[in-house]
C-alpha positions in Angstrom: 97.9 192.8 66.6 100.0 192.9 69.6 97.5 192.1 72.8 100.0 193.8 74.9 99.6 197.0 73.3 95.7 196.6 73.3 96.3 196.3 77.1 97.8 199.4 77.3 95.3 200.8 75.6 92.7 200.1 77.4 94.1 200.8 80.9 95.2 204.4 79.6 91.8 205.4 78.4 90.8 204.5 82.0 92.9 206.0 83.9 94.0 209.0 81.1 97.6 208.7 81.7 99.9 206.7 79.9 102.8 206.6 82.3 100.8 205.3 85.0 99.0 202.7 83.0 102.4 201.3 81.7 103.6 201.4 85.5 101.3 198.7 86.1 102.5 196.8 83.2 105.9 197.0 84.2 106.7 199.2 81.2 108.9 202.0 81.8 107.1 205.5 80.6 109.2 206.1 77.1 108.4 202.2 76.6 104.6 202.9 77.2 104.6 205.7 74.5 106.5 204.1 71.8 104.0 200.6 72.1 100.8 203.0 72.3 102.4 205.0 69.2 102.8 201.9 67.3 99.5 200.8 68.3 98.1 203.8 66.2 100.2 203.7 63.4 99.1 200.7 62.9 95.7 201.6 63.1 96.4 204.4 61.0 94.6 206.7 63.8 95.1 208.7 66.9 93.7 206.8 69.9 94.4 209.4 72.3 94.9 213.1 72.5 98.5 213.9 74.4 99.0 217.4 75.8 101.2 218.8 78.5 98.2 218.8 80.8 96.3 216.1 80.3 95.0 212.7 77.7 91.8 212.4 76.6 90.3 209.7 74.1 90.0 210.6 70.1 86.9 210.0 68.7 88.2 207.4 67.2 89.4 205.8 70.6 86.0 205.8 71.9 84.9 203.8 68.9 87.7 201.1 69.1 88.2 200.7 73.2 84.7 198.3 72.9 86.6 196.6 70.3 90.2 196.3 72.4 88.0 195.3 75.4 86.6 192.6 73.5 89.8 191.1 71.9 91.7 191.3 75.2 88.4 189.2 76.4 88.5 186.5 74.2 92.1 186.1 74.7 91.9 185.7 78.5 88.7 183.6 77.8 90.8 181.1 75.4 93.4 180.7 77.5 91.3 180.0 80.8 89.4 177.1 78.9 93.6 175.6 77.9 94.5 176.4 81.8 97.0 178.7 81.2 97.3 182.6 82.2 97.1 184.6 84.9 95.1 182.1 87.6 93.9 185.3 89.6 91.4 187.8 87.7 93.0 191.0 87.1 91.8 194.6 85.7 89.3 197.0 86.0 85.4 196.2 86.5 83.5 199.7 85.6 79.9 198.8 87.3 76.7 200.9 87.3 74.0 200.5 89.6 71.0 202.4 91.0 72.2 204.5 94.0 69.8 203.5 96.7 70.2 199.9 96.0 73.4 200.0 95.8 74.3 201.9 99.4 71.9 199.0 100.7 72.9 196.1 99.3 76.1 196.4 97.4 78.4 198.7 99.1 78.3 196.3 102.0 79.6 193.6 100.9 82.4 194.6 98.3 85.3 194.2 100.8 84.4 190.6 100.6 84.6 190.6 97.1 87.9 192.8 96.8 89.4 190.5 99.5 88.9 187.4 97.2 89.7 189.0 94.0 93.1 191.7 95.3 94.3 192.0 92.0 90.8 193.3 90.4 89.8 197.3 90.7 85.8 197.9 91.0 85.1 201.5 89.0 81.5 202.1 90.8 79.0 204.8 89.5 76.2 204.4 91.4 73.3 206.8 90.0 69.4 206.5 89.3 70.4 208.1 85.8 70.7 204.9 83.2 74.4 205.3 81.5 74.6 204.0 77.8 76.7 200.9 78.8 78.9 200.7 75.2 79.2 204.2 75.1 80.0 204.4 78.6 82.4 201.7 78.1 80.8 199.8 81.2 81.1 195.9 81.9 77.9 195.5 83.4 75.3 197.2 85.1 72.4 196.4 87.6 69.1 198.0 85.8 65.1 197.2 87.1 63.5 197.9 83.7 63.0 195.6 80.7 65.7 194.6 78.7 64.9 195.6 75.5 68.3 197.0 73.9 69.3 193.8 71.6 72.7 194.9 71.7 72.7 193.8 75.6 72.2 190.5 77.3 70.9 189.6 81.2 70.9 187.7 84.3 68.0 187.4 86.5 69.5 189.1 90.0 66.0 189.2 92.2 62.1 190.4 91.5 61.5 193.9 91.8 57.9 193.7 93.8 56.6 197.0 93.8 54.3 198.2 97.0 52.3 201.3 98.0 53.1 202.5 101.2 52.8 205.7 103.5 53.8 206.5 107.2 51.8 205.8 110.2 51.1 209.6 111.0 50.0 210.4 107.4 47.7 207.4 107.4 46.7 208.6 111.2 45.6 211.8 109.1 44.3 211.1 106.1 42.5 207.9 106.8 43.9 204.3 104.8 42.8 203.2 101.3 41.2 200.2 100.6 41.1 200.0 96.9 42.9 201.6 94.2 39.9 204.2 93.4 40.3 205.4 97.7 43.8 206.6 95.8 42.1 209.3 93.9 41.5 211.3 97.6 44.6 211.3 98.8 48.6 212.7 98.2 50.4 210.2 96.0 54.3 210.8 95.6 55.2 210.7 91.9 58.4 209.5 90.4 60.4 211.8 87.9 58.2 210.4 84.8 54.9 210.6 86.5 53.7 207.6 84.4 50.5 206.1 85.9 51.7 202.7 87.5 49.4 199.8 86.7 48.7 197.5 90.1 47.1 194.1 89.9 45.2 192.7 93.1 43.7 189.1 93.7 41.3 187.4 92.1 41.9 189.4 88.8 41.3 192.9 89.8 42.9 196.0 88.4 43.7 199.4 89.2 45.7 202.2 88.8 48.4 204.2 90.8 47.7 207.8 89.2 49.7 211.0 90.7 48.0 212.9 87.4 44.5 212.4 88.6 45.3 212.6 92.8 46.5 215.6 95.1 50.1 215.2 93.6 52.3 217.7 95.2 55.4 216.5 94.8 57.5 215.0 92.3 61.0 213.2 93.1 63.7 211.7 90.6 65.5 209.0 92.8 64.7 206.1 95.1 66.0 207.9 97.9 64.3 210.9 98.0 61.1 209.0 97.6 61.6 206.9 100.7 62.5 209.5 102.4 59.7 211.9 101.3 57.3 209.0 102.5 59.1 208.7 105.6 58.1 212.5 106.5 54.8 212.0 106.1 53.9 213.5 102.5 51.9 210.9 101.1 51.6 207.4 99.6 54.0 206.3 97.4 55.2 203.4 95.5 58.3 201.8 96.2 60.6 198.5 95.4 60.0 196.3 98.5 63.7 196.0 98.6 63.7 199.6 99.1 61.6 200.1 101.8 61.9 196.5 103.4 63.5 197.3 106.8 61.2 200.7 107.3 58.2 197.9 107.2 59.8 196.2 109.7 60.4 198.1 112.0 56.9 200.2 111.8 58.3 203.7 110.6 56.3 202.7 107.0 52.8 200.9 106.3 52.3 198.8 103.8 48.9 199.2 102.7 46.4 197.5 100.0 48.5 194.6 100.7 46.5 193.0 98.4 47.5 195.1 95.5 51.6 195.4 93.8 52.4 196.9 90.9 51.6 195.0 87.6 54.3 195.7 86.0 56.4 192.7 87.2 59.9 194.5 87.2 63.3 192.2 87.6 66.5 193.5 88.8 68.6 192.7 85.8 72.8 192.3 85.8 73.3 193.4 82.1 76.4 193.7 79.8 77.4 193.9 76.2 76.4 191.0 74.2 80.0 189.3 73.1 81.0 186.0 71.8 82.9 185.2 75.4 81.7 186.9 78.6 85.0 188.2 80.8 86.2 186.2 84.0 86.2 189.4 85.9 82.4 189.8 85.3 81.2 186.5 86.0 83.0 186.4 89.1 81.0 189.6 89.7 77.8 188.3 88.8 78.2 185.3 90.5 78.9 186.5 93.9 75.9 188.8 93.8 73.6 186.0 92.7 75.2 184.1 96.0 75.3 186.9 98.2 72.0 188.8 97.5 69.9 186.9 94.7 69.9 183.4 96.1 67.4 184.2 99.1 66.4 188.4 98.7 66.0 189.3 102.4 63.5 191.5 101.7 61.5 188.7 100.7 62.0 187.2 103.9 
């Protein structure tokens, strides 16, 4: 099977236009067509829908791009290890992340990463949501939750301490817990699942951060909104340090029951498919956010 054409592919499912995918590999349009045409009769399948208007992938596309990803993969792989090939990492990176951590900590720094890598395209979706990351056809994706799919594999990015706080006029107001059952009397802000959150203190003790059994008046389904919501004064709330680390610094949140987190001992995960070969373009991408945000968290400064 001609790699070439599995190239072609792949960059036309992307960017759902077949001319402009062969444009960047120097094929000329009726060129493109006839090595994508081959491609399927070979196959014995349509790949893509063509119409006048627009391209969209076949069922059967959908199924095979994880499978044309993966071959063009090894083949880069095989030939980095012999030193041959393209020397400077080339494609598209499709990377999912939650929102608020990205704008934070990501966003920031990608010019860096673009300036060392020119020839590479980052495809961001940056959303709370969790995307499927094989159906989605994503190469990785930043997730604080266990990793529990088999079908994926990990790398440790930071730990995910979770705190309560609240703002100084709420506290001003409603007075400042001391132990998990002071929770009970006041607002908590729940997150979109309104699971109770487990917290652990010292010396062994336990508790519980429980909107369902507290003055729970409001209910928010992103990072965001929940900072922000605690920001304004409408309760305590429980949030990633590295969420709310530079509002604790500079006094406009409190971190109370210091001596309680959550128990729950979340990890920021980098996650991907699990292949035979992991792709250059993805563990330059995984490296630099080890070196540039994993190595020393400054929220845990």
């Amino acid at each position: 099977m001609d790699t070439e054409n599995l190239r072609l592919f792949v960059l036309a499912s992307e960017l759902l236009n077949i001319s402009a995918a062969g444009r960047q590999l120097g094929m000329a349009p009726a060129v493109s067509s006839a090595k994508l045409a081959k491609l399927e009769h070979q196959l014995g399948t349509e790949l893509l829908h063509r119409s006048t208007r627009k391209v969209s992938l076949s069922l059967e596309g959908e199924e095979f791009l994880p499978f044309a990803r993966e071959i063009i993969t090894q083949e880069e792989t095989a030939f980095a290890v012999l030193g041959k090939g393209q020397t400077q990492i080339s494609g598209t990176l499709r990377f999912t992340a939650p929102s608020t951590f990205a704008q934070l900590y990501i966003a920031p720094i990608i010019p860096e990463f673009l300036n060392a890598h020119p020839g590479l395209t980052l495809d961001l979706r940056l959303s709370d949501m969790q995307f499927d990351l094989i159906e989605g056809s994503y190469d990785l994706a930043l997730r604080n939750a266990p990793l529990t799919d088999t079908s994926l594999k990990g790398r440790k990015l930071a730990d995910d301490r979770r705190i309560l706080c609240a703002s100084p006029a709420y506290l001003e107001q409603s007075g400042i817990p001391e132990m998990p059952s002071d929770l009970n009397d006041h607002k908590l802000i729940a997150f979109r699942d309104q699971q109770t959150r487990p917290l652990k203190g010292l010396e062994g003790r336990v508790g519980n951060f429980d909107p369902s059994v507290a003055n729970s008046q409001l209910i928010v389904d992103d990072g965001l909104s929940l900072k922000n919501a605690t920001l304004a004064g409408a309760g305590i709330s429980m949030n990633s340090l590295w969420s709310v680390h530079a509002e604790l610094v500079s006094g406009e949140l409190v971190h109370i029951m210091q001596d309680y987190s959550g128990a729950d001992e979340t990890v920021l995960w980098m996650i991907y498919p699990k292949t035979n070969v992991l792709s250059p373009k993805v563990r330059v991408f995984m490296d630099f956010l080890i070196e540039q945000i994993g190595k020393k968290p400054v929220w845990e400064s």
